[in-house]
Backbone as a printed PyTorch tensor [residue, N CA C, xyz], in Angstrom:
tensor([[[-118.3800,  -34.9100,  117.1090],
         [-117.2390,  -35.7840,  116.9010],
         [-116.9580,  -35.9100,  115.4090]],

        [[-116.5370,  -34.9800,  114.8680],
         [-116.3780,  -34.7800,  113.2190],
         [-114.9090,  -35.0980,  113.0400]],

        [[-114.3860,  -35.3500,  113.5060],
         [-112.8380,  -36.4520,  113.5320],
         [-112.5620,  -37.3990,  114.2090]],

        [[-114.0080,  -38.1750,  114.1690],
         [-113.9710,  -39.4030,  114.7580],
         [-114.2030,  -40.7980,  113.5340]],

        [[-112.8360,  -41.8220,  113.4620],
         [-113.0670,  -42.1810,  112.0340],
         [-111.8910,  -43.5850,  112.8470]],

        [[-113.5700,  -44.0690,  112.8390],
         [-112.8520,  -45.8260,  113.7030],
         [-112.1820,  -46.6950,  112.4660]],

        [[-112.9050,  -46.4880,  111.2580],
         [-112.5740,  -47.7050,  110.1190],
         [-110.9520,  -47.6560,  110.1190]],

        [[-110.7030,  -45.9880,  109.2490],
         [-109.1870,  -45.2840,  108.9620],
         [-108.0120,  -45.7670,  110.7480]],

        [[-109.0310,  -45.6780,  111.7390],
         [-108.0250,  -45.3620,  113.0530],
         [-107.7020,  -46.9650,  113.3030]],

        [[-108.7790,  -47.8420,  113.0500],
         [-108.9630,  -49.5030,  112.6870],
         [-107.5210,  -50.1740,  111.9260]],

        [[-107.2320,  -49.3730,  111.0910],
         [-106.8270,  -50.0140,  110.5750],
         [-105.1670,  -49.7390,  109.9840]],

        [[-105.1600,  -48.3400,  110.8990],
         [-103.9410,  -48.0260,  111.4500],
         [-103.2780,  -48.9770,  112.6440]],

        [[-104.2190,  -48.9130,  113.2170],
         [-104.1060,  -49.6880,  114.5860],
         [-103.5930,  -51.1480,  114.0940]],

        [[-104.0870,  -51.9280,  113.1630],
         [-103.8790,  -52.6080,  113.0010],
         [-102.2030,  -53.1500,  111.9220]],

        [[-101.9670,  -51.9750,  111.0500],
         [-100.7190,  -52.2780,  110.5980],
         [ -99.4700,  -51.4120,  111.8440]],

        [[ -99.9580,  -50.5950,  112.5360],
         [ -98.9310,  -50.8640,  113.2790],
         [ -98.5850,  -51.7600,  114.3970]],

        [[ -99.4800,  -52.6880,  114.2020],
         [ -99.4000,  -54.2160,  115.3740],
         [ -98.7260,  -55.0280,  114.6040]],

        [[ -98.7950,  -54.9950,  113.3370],
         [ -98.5640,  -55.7320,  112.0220],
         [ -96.8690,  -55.3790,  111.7330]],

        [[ -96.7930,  -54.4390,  112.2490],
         [ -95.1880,  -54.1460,  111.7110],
         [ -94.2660,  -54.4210,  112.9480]],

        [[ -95.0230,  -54.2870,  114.3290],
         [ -94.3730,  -54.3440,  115.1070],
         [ -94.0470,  -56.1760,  115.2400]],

        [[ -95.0720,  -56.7800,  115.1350],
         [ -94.8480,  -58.1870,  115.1800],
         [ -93.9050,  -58.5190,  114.3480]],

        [[ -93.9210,  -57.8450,  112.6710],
         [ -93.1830,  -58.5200,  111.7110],
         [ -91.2600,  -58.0830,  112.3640]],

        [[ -91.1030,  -57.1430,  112.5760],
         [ -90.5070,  -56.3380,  113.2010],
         [ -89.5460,  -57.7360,  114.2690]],

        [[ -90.1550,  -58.0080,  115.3740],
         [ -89.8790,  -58.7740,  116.3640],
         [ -89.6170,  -59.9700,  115.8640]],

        [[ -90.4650,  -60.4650,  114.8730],
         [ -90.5370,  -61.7640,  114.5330],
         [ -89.3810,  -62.0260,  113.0610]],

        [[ -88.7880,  -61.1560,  112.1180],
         [ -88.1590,  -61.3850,  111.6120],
         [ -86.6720,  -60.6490,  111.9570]],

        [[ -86.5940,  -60.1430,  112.7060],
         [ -85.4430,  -59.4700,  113.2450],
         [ -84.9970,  -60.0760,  114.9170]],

        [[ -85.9040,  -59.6510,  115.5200],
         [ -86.0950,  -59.9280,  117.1990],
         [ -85.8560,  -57.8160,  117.7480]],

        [[ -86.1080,  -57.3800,  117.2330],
         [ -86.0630,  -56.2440,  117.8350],
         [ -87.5620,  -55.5540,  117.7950]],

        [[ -87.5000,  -54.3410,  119.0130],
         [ -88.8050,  -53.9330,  119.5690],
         [ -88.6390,  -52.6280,  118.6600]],

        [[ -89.7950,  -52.3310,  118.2090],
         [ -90.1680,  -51.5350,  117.4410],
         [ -90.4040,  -50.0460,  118.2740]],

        [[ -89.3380,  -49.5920,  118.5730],
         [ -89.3150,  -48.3940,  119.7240],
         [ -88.6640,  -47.4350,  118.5350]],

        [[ -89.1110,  -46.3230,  118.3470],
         [ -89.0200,  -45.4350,  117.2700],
         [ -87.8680,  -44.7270,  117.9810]],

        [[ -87.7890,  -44.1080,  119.1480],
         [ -87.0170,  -43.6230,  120.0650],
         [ -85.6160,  -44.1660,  119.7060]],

        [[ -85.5300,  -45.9290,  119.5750],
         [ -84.4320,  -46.5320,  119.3720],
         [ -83.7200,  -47.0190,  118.3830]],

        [[ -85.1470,  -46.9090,  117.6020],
         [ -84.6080,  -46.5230,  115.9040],
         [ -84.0820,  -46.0560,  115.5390]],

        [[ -84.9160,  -44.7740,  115.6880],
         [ -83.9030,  -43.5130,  115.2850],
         [ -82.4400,  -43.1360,  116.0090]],

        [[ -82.2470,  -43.3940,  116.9790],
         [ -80.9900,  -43.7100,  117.8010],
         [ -80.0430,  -44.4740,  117.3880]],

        [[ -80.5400,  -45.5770,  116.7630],
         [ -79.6800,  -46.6760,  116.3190],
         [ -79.1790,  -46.5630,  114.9450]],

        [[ -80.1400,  -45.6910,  113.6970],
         [ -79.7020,  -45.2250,  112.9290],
         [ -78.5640,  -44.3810,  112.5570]],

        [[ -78.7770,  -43.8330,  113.6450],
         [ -77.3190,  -42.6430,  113.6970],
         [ -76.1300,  -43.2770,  114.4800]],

        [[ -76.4860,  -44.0250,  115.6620],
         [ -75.3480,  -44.5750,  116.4300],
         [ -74.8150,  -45.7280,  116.0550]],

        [[ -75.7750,  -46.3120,  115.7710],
         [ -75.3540,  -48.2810,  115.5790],
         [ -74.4980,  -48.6770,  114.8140]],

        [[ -73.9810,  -49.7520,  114.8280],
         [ -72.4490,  -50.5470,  113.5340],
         [ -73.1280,  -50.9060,  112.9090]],

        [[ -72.1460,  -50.9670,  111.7100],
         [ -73.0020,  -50.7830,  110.2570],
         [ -73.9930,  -51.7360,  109.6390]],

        [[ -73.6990,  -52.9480,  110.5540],
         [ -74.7040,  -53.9830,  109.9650],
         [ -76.4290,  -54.0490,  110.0620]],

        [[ -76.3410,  -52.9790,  111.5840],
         [ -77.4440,  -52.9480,  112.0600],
         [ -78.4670,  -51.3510,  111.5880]],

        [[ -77.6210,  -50.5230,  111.1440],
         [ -77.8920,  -49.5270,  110.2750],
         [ -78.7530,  -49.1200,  109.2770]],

        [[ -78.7310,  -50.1150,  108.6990],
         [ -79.5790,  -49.9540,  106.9710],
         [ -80.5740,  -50.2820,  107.5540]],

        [[ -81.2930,  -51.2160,  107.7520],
         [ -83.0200,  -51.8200,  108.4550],
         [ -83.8140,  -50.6130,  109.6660]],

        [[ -82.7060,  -49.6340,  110.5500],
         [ -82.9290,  -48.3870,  110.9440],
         [ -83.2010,  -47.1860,  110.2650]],

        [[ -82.2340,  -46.8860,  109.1620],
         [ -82.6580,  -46.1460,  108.6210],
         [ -83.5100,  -45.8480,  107.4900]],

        [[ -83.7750,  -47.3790,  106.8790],
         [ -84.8950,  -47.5510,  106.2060],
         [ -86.4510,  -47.4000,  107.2150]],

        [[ -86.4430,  -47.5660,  107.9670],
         [ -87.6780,  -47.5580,  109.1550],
         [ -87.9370,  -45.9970,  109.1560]],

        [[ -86.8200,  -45.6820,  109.4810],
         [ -87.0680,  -43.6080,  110.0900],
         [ -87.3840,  -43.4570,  108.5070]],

        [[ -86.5010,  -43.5590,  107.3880],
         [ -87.4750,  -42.7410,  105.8770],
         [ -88.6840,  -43.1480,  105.4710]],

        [[ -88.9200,  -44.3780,  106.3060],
         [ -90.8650,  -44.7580,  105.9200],
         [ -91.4390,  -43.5570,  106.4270]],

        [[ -91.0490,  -43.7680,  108.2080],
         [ -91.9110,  -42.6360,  108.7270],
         [ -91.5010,  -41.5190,  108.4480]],

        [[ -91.1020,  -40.7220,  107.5200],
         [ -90.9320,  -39.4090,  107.0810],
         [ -91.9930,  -39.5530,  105.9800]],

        [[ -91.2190,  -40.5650,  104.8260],
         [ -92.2030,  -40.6150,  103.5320],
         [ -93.4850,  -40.7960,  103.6620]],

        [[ -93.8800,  -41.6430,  104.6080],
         [ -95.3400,  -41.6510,  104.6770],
         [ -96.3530,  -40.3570,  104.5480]],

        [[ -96.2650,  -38.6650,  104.8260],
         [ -97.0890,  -38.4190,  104.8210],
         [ -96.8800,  -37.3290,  102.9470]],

        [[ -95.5710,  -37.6260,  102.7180],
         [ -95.5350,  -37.0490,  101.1590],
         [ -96.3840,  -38.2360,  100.2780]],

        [[ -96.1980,  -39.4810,  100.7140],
         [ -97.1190,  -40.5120,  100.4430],
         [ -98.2870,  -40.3610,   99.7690]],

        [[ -98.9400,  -40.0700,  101.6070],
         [-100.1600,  -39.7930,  101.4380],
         [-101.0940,  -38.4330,  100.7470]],

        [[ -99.8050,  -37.4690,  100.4580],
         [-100.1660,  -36.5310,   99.9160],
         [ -99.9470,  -36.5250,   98.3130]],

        [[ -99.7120,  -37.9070,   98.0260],
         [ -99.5010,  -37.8560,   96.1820],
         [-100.7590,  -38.3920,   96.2890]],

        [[-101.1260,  -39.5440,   97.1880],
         [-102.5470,  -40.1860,   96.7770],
         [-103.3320,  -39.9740,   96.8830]],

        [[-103.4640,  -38.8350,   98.3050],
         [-104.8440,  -38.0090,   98.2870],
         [-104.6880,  -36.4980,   97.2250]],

        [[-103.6630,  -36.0940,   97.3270],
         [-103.9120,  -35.1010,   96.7810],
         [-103.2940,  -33.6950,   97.6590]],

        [[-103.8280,  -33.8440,   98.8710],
         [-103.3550,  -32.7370,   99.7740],
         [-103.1310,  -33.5130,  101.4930]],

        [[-102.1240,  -32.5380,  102.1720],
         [-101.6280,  -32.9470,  103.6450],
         [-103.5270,  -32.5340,  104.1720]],

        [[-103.4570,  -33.3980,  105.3890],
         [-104.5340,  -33.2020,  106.3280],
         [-104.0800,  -31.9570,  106.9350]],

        [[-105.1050,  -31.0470,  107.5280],
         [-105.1590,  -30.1960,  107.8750],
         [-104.1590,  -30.1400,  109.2410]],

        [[-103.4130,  -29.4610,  109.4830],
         [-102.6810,  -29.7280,  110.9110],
         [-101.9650,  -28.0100,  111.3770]],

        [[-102.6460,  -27.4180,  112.4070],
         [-102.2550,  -26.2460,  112.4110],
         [-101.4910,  -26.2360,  113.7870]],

        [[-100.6800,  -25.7880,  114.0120],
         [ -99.6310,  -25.4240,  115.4620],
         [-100.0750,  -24.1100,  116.0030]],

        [[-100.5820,  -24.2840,  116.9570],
         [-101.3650,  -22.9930,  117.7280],
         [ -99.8400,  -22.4640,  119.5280]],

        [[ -99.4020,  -23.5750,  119.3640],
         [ -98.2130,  -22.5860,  120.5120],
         [ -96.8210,  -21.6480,  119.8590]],

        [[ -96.1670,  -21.5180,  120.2160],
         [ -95.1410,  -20.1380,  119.9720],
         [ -93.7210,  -21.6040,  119.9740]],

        [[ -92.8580,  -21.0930,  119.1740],
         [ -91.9230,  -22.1780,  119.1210],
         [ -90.9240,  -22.5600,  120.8600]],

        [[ -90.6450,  -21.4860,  121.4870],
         [ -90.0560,  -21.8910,  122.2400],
         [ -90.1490,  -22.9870,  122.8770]],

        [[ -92.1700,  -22.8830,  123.1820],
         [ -92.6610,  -23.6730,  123.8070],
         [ -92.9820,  -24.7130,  123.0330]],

        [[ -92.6350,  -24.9300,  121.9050],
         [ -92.7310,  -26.4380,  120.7300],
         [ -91.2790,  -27.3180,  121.4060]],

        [[ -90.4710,  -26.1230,  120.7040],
         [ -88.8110,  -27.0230,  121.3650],
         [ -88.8540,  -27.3170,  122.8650]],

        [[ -89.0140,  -26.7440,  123.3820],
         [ -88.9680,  -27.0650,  125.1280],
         [ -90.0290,  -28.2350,  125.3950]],

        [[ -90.3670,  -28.5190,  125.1990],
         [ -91.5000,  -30.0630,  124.7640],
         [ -90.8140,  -30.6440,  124.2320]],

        [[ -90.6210,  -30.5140,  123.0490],
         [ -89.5620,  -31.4760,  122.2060],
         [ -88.3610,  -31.9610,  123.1890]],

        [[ -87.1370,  -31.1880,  123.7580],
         [ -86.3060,  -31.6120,  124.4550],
         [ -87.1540,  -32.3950,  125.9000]],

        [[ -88.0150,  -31.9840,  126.5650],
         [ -88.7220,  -32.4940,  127.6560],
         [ -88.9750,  -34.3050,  127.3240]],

        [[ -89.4670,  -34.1840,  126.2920],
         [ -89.6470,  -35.3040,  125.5250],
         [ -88.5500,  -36.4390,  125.3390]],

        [[ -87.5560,  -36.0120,  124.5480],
         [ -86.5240,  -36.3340,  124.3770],
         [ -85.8030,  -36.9040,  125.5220]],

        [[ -85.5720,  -36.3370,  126.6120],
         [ -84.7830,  -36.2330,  128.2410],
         [ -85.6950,  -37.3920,  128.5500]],

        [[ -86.9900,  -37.2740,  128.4290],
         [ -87.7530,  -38.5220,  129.4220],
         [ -87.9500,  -39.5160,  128.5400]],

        [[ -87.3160,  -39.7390,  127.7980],
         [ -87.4210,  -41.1420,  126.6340],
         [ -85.9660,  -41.5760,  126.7900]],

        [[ -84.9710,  -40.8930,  127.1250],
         [ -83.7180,  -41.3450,  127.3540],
         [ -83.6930,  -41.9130,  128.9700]],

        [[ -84.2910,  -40.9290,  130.1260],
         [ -84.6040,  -41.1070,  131.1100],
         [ -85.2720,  -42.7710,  131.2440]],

        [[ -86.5520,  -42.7350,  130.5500],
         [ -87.2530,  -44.3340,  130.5910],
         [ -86.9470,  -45.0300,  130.0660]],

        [[ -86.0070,  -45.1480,  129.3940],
         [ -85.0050,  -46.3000,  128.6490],
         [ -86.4450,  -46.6130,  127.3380]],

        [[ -86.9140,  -45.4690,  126.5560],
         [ -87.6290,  -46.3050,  125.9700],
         [ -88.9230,  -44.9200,  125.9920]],

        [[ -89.4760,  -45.2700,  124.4600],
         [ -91.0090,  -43.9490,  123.8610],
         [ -91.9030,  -44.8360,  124.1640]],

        [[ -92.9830,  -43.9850,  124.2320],
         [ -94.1870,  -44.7190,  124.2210],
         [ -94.3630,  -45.4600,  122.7580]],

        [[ -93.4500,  -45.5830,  121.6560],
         [ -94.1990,  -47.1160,  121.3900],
         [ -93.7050,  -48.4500,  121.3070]],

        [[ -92.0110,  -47.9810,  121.8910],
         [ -91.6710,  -49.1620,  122.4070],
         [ -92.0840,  -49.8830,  123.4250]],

        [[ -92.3890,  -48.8420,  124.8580],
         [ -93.3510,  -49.3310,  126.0220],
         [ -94.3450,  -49.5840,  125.3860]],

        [[ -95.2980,  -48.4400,  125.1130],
         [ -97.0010,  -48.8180,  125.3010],
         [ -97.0340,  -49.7130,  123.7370]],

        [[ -96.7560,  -49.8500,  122.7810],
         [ -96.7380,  -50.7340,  121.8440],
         [ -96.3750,  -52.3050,  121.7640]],

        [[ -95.0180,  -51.9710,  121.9900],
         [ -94.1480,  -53.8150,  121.8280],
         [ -94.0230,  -53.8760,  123.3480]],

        [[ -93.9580,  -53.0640,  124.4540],
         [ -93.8640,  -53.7470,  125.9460],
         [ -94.9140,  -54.1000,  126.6180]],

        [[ -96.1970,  -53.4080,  126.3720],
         [ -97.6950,  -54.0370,  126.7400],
         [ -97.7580,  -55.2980,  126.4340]],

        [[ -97.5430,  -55.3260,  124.9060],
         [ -98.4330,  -56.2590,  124.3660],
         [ -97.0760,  -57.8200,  124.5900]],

        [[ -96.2530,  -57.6780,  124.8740],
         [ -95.5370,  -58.7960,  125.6690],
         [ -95.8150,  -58.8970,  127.5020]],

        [[ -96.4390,  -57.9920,  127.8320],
         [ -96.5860,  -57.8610,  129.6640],
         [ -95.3130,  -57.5010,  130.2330]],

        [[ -94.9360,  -56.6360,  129.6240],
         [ -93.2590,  -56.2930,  130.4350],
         [ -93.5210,  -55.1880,  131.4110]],

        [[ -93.4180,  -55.7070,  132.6690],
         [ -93.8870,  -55.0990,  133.7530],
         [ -92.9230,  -53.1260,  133.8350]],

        [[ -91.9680,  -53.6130,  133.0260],
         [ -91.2020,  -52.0930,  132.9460],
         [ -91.4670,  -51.0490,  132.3910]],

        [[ -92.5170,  -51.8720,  131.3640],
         [ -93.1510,  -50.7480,  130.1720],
         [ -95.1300,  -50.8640,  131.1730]],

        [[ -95.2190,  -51.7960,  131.7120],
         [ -96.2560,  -51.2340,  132.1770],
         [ -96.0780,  -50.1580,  133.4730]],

        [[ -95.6510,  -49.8040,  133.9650],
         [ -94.3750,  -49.0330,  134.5600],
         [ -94.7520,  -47.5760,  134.1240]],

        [[ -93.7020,  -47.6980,  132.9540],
         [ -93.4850,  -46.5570,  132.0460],
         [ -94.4690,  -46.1650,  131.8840]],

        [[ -95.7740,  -46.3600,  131.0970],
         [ -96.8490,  -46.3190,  130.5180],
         [ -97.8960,  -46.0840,  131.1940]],

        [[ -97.7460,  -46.0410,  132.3360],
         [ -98.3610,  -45.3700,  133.9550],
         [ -97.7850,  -44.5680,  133.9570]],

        [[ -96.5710,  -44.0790,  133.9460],
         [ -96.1200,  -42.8500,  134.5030],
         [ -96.3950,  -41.5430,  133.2450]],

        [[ -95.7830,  -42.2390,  131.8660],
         [ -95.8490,  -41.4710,  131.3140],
         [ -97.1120,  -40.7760,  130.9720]],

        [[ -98.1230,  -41.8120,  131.0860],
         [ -99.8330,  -41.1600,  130.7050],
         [-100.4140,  -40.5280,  131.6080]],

        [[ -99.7390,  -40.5530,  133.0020],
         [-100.0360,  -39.8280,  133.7620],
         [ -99.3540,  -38.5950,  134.0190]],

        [[ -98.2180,  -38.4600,  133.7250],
         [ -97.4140,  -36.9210,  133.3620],
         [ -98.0590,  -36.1040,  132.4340]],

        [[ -98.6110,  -36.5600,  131.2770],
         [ -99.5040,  -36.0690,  129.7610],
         [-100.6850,  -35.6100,  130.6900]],

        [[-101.4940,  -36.2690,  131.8460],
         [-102.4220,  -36.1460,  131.5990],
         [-102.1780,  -34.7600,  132.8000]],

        [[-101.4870,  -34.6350,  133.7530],
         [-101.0910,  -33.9090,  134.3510],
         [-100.9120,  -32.4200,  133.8590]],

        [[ -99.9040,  -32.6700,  133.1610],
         [ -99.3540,  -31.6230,  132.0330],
         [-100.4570,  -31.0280,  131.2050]],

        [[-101.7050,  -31.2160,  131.2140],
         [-102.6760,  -30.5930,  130.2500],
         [-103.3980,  -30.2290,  131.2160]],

        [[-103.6670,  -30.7900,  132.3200],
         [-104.5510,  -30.0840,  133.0480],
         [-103.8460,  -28.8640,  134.0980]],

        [[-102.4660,  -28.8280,  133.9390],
         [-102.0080,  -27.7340,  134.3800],
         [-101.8010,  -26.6320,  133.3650]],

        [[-101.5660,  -26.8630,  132.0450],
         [-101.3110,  -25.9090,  131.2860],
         [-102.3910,  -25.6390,  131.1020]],

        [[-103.7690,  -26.3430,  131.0700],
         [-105.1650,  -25.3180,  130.6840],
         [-105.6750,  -24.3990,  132.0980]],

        [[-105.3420,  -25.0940,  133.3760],
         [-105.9840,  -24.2980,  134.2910],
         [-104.9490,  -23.5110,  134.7320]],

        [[-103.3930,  -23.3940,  134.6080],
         [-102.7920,  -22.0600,  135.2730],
         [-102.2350,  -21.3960,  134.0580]],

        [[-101.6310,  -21.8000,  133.0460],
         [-101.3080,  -21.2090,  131.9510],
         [-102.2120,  -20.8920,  130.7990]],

        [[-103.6490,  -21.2570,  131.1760],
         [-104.4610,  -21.0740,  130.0440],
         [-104.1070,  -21.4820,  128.4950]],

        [[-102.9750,  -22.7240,  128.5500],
         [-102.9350,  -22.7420,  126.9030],
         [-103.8060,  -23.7430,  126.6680]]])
């Protein structure tokens, strides 16, 4: 388990509970990245700027982290693109489909008990978990 790192994963865990609360609590909106980014591009203008400041954190964050460490973490892509994009849109379709990503469900809808995101968050972890055990035992990826 040589990428197992509770302190660093600790304490991720913990500012993104931290943003999602601040999030809810000084705005009233659910911290669903899905709807962020949606709302950035779609939304009237008032509601705009606080969206698209959200989506350039999560971009900047890992040039961020690469001025302060020094270098990106290692991250290599081992499938063929078709099969990157065709995930990607799969993705996409069932986040529009569930009214909602896993971290608007499994993030801000858990942790209020919203029976829709506990719902979601069944289905969807069970499609993932589906989806890997079919692609390793008939497709071998």
């Amino acid at each position: 388990m040589e990428n197992f790192t509770p302190i660093s994963a600790s304490i991720g865990g913990v500012l993104i509970g931290l943003s999602a609360v601040l999030l809810m609590a000084l705005n009233g909106r659910i911290a669903g990245i899905s709807g962020v980014f949606s709302g950035s591009v779609f939304a009237e203008r008032g509601d705009k700027l606080w969206r698209t400041l959200f989506v350039v954190g999560l971009i900047a964050a890992p040039a961020l982290w690469a001025l302060t460490r020094g270098a990106q973490p290692p991250f290599e892509i081992t499938q063929n693109w078709p099969l990157i994009i065709a995930g990607g849109l799969l993705v996409g379709f069932g986040t529009r489909l569930g009214s909602g990503c896993t971290s608007g469900h499994g993030v801000c809808g858990l942790s209020r008990l919203s029976p829709r995101s506990m719902a979601s968050v069944a289905l969807f972890m069970g499609a993932g978990m589906a989806t890997v055990a079919i692609a390793k035992s008939v497709l071998g990826a």
